[in-house]
C-alpha positions as CSV (number, residue, x, y, z in Angstrom):
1,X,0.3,-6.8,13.7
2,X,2.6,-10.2,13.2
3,X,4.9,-9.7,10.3
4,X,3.6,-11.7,7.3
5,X,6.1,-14.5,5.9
6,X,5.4,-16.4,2.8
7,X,6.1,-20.3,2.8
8,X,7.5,-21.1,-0.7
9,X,9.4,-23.6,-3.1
10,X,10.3,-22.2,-6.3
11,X,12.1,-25.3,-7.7
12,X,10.9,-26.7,-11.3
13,X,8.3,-28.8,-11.3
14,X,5.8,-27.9,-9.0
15,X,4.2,-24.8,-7.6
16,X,5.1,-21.8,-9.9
17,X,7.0,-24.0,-11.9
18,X,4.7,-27.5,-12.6
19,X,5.1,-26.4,-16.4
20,X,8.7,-27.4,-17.0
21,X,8.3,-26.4,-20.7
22,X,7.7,-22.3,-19.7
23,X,10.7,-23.2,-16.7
24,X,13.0,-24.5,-19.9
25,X,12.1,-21.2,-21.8
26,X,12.6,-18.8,-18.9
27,X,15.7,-20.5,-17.4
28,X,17.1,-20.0,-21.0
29,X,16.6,-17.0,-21.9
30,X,17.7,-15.4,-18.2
31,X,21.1,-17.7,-18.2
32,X,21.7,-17.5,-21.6
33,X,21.8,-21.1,-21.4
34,X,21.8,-23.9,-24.2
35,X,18.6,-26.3,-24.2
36,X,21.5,-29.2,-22.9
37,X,22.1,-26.8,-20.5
38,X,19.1,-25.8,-19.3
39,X,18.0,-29.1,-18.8
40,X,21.4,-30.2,-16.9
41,X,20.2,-27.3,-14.7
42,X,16.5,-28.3,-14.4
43,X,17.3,-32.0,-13.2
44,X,19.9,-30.6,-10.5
45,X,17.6,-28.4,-9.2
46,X,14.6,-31.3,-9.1
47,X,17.5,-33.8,-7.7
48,X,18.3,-30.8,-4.8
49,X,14.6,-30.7,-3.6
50,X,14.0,-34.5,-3.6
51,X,16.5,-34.5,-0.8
52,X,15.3,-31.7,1.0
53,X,11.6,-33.0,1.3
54,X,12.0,-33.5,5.1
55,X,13.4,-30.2,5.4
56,X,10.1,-28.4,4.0
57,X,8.3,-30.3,6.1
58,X,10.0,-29.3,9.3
59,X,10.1,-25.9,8.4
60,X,6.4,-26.1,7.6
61,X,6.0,-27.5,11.3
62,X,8.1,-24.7,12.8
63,X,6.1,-21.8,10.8
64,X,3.0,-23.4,12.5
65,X,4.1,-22.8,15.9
66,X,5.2,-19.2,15.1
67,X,1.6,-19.0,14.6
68,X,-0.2,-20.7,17.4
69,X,2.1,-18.7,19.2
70,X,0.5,-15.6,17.4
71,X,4.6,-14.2,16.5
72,X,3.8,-14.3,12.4
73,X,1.0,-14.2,9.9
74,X,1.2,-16.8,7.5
75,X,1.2,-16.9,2.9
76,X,0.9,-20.1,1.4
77,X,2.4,-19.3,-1.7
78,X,1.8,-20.5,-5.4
79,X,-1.0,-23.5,-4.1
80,X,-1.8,-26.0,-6.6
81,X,-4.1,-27.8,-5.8
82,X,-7.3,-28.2,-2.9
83,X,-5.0,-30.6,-1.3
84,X,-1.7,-28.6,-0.9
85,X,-3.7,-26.1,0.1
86,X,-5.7,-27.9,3.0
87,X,-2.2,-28.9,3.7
88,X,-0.8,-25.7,4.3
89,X,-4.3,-24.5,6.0
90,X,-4.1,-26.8,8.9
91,X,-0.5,-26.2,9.5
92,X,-2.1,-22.6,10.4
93,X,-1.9,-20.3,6.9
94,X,-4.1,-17.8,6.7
95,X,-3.5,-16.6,3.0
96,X,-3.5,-18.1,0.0
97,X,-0.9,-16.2,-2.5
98,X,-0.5,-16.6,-5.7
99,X,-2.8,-20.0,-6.6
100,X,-1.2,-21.6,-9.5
101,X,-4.2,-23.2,-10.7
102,X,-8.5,-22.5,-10.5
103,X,-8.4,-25.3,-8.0
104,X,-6.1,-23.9,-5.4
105,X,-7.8,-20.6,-6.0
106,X,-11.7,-21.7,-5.2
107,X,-10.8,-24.1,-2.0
108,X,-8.6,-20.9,-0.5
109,X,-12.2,-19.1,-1.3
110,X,-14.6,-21.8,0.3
111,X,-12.4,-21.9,3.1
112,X,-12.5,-18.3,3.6
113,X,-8.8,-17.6,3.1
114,X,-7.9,-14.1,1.7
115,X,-6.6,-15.1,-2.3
116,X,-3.6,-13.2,-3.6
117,X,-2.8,-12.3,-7.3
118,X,-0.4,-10.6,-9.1
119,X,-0.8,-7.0,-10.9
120,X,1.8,-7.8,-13.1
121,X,-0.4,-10.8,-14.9
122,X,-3.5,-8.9,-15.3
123,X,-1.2,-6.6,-17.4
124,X,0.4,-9.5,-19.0
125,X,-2.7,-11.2,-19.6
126,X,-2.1,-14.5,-18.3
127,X,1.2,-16.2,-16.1
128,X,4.9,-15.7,-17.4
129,X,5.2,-19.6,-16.3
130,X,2.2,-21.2,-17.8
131,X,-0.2,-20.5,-14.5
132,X,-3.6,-19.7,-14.4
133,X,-4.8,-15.9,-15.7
134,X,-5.4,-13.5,-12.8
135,X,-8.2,-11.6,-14.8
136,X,-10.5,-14.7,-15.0
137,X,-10.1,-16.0,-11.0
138,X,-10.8,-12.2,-11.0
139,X,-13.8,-12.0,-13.0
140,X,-15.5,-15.3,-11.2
141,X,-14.7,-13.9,-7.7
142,X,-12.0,-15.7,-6.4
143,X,-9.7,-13.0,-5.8
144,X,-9.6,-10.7,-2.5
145,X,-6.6,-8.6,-3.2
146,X,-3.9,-7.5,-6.3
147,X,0.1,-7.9,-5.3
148,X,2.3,-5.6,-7.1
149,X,4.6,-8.9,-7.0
150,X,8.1,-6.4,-6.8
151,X,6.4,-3.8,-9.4
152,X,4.6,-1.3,-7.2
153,X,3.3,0.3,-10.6
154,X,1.1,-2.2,-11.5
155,X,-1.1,-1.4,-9.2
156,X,-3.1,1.2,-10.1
157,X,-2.3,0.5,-13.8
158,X,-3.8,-3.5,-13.5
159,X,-7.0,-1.8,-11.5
160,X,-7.7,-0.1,-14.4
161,X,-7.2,-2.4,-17.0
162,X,-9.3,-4.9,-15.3
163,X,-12.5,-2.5,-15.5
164,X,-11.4,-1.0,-18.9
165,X,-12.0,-4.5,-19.6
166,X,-15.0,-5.5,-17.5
167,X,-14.0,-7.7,-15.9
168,X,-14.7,-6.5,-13.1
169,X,-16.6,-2.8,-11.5
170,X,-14.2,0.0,-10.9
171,X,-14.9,-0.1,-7.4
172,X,-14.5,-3.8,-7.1
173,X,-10.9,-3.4,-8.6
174,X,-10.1,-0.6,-6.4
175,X,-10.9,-2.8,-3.1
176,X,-8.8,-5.3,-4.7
177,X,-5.5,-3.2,-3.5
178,X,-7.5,-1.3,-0.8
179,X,-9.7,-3.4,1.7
180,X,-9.0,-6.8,-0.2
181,X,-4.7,-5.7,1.0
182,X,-6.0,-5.0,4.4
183,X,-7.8,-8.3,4.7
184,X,-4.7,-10.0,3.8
185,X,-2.5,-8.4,5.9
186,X,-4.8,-9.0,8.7
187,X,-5.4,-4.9,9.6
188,X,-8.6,-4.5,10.4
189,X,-8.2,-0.2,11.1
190,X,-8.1,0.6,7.6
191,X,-9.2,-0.8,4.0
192,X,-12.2,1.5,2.9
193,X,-13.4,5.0,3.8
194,X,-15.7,4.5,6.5
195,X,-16.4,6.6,10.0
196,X,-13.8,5.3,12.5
197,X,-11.1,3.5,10.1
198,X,-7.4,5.1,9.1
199,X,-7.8,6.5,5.5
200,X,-4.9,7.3,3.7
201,X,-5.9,8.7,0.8
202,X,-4.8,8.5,-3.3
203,X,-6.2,11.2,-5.7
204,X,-5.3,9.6,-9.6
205,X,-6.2,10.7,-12.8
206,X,-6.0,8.4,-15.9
207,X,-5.7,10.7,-18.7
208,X,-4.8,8.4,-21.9
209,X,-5.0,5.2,-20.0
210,X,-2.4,6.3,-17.7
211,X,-2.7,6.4,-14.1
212,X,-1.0,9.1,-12.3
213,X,-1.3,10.2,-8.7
214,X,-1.8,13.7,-8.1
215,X,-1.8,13.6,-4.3
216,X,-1.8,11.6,-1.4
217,X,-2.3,12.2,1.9
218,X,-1.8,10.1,5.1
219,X,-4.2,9.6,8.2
220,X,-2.2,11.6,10.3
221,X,-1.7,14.5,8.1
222,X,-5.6,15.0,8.2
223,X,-5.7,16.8,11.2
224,X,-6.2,20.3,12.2
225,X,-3.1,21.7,14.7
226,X,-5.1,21.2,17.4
227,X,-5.7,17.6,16.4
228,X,-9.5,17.8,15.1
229,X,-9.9,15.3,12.1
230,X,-10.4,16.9,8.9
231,X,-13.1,16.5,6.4
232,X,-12.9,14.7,3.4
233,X,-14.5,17.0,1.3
234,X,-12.7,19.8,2.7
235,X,-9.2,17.9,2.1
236,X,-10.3,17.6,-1.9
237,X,-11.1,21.2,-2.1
238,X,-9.3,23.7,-3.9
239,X,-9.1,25.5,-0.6
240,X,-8.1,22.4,1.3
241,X,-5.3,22.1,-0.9
């Protein structure tokens, strides 16, 4: 499998950070900065990427090659709008990550593009930077898989949530960092537990609305010493244990 690389600009206003109010307040409080300050900072930062225009473009250009050439697996990350993203698209991404607004989110979808949200804002209940709300491009179906976005706990914690809240099915929310993370990633062996695909499994229990894992267990431990695949029912059993 090609590695997966994430195309990205993360300076204020655009992308993540179109809302320069949430920037302002974020910038702030993580730099302890003044509001004088803050927006010294703000206008350096847009003056910085106003120069380096060409330079996204050309590195857009190369990251397309890498592709054709089948070396990477490309993320358009934090899409705004249906024409960024056909943008991106036909420079050769394959995934849409982290759609800053409903548009981005439903052309990725019509075009068939695995769409990428973050764990950490279904917990939050909406975007730290004034984005849309994962839950609801969850709930209307525009969502294939849940990133913990550098907080591996979320996972199975936001999975939850979102059918405590019904938004969506258990099962739906399960695929979402199962199959839907597969699809992303471009894997095509593994992503739900069906005859002939890798299964790596995850026993959790959620006593008190907590999720815990009790076990897990990898492909290649399910296997007998003389390399006979091993049940799953027998691997949940007390005497499989």
């Amino acid at each position: 499998m090609p590695p997966l690389v994430s195309y990205e600009d993360h300076t204020p206003g655009q992308g993540q950070y179109r809302n320069l109010e949430a920037y302002r307040a974020i910038i702030q409080q993580q730099e302890h900065l003044s509001a004088e300050d803050a927006d010294r900072f703000i206008r350096h930062r847009i003056d910085e990427r106003a120069g380096g225009i060409s330079q996204r473009a050309r590195t857009l250009a190369h990251l397309g090659q890498e592709v054709r050439a089948g070396r990477i697996r490309l993320l358009a990350h934090d899409v705004e709008s249906a024409e960024e993203l056909a943008g991106v698209r036909a420079a050769g991404a394959a995934v849409a990550e982290f759609p800053t607004t409903r548009e981005a989110a439903r052309a990725a979808h019509d075009a068939g593009m695995p769409v990428v949200a973050g764990a950490p804002n279904v917990l939050r209940g909406g975007s730290h930077s004034g984005n849309v709300g994962a839950e609801a491009l969850i709930a209307d179906g525009l969502v294939d898989n849940l990133s913990s976005d550098y907080m591996p706990t979320t996972l199975l914690a936001a999975t939850l949530r979102l059918a405590e809240r019904g938004a969506v099915p258990l099962h739906t929310a399960v695929a979402l960092i199962t199959s839907g993370a597969a699809r992303t990633s471009g894997l095509t062996d593994r992503g739900a537990l069906v005859p002939g695909l890798r299964a790596d499994l995850v026993v959790v229990s959620a006593e008190g609305g907590r999720p815990t894992v009790r076990m897990s267990l990898l492909a290649e431990e399910s296997r007998d010493g003389d390399g006979t695949p091993v049940s799953v029912a027998r691997l949940l059993s007390p005497a499989g244990r």
